[in-house]
C-alpha positions in Angstrom: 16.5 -29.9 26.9 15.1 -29.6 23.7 11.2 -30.2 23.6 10.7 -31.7 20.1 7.3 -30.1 19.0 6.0 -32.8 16.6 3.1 -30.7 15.1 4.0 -32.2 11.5 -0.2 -32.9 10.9 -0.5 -30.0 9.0 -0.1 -31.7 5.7 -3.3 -30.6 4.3 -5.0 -32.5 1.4 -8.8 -31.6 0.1 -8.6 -35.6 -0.9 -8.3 -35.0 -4.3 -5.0 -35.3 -6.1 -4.1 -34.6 -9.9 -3.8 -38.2 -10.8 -7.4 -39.0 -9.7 -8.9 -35.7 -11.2 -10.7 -36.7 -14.6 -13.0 -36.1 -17.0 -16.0 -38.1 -16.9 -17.7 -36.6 -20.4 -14.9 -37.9 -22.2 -16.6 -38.7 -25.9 -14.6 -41.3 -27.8 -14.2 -39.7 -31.4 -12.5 -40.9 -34.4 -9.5 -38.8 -35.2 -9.7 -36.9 -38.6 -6.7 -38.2 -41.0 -5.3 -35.8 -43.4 -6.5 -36.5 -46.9 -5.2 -34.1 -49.3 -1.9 -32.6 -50.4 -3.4 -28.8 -49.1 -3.5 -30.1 -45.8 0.0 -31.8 -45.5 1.7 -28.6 -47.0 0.2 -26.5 -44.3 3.3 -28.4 -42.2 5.8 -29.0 -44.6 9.1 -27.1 -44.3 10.8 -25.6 -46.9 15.2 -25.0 -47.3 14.8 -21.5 -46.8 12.7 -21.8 -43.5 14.6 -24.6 -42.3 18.5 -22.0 -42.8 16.5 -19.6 -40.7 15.7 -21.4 -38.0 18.5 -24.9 -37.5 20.2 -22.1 -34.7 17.5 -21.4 -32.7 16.9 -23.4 -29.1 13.3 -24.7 -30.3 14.0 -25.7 -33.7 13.8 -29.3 -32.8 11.0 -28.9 -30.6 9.3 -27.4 -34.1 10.3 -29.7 -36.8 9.5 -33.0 -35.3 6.4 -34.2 -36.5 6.4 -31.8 -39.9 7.2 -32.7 -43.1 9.7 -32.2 -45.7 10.2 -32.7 -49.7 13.4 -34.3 -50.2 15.3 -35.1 -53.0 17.0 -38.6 -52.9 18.7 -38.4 -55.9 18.1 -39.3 -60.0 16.0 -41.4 -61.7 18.6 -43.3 -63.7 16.3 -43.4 -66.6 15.1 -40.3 -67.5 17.7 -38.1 -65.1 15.1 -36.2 -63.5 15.4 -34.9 -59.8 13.5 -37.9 -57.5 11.8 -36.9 -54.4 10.1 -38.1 -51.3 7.7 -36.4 -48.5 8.9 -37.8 -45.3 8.1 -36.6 -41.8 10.5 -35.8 -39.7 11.2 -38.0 -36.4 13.8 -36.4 -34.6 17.0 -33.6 -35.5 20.7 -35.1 -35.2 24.2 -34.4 -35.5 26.0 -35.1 -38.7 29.3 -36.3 -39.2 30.6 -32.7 -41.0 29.3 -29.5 -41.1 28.2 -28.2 -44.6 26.3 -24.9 -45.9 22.7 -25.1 -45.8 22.1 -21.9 -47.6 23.3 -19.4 -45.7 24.1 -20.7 -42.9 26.9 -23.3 -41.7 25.7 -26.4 -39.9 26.0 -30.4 -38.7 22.5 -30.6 -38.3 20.4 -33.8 -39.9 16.6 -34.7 -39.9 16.1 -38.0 -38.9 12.8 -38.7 -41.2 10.7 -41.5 -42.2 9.0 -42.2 -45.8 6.5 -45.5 -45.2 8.2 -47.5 -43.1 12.0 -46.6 -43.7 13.9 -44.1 -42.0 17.3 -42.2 -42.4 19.0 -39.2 -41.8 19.1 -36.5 -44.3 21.4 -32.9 -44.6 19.2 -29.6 -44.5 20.8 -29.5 -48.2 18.8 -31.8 -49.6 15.1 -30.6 -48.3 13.6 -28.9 -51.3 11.7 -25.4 -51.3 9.4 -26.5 -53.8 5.7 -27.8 -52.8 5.0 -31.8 -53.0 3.6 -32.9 -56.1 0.2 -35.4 -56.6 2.6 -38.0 -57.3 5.0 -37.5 -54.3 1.9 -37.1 -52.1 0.0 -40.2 -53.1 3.4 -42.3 -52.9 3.7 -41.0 -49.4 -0.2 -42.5 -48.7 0.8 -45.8 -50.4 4.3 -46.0 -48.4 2.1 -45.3 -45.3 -0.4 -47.7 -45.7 2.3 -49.8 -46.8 3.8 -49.8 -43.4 1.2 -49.7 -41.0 1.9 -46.1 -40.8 -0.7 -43.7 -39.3 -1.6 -40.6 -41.1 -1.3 -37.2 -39.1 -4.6 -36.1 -37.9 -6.4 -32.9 -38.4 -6.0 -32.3 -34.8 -1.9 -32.6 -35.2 -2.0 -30.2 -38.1 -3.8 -27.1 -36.4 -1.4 -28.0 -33.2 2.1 -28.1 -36.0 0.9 -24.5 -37.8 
């Protein structure tokens, strides 16, 4: 006979679990929006940093919630180079693979300008800084949408 030693009270709990450990001194503050260009470049990605990393395991886990410059084409008038800060949502797979800079890739950036969003090559993030212009259409487009700003708080945590 087997004598079934049901001794299984030793589950031992100091009545506390993780879900009902809190702070009570929580102090509602308002979160700190970015306001100038300085502070939005300290998380914008350039071309050059962006061919360095695409191939490592934690570049997405990186680039999401940065920024980029990116040029979307011509002005049809004066032929000048147009371009947009966008913020980058998420990293994707592209239909072909094309040369960043120096390295070969199907990588896309799934970024956001105001409201809109699309997917963009590495190829066409710029390595130059954002501009007044491009940073103040950015705020408009933002404001625009309904769009919050990044915090101060979200800045120190991207550098």
């Amino acid at each position: 006979r087997r004598s079934s030693s049901s001794s299984s009270s030793s589950s031992q709990s100091d009545g506390e679990s993780d879900t009902e450990r809190h702070d009570s001194k929580k102090t509602v503050k308002k979160a700190m929006h970015l306001e100038t260009r300085e502070q939005l470049e300290k998380i914008r990605l350039s071309r050059f940093r962006m061919d360095r990393m695409c191939h490592l395991p934690i570049f997405k886990k990186t680039v999401i919630g940065c920024f980029v410059r990116l040029g979307i084409g011509q002005n049809n008038a004066t032929g000048k180079d147009v371009y947009r800060c966008c913020e980058i949502l998420d990293v994707c797979e592209t239909a072909k693979v094309y040369r960043v800079m120096k390295t070969s890739t199907n990588i896309g950036l799934k970024v956001r300008h105001g409201k809109d969003t699309r997917v963009f090559r590495l190829q066409f993030v710029s390595n130059s800084e954002l501009t007044d212009t491009e940073f103040m259409k950015w705020k408009i487009a933002c404001e625009e949408g309904n769009i919050e700003l990044p915090t101060l708080a979200h800045i120190q945590q991207k550098e």
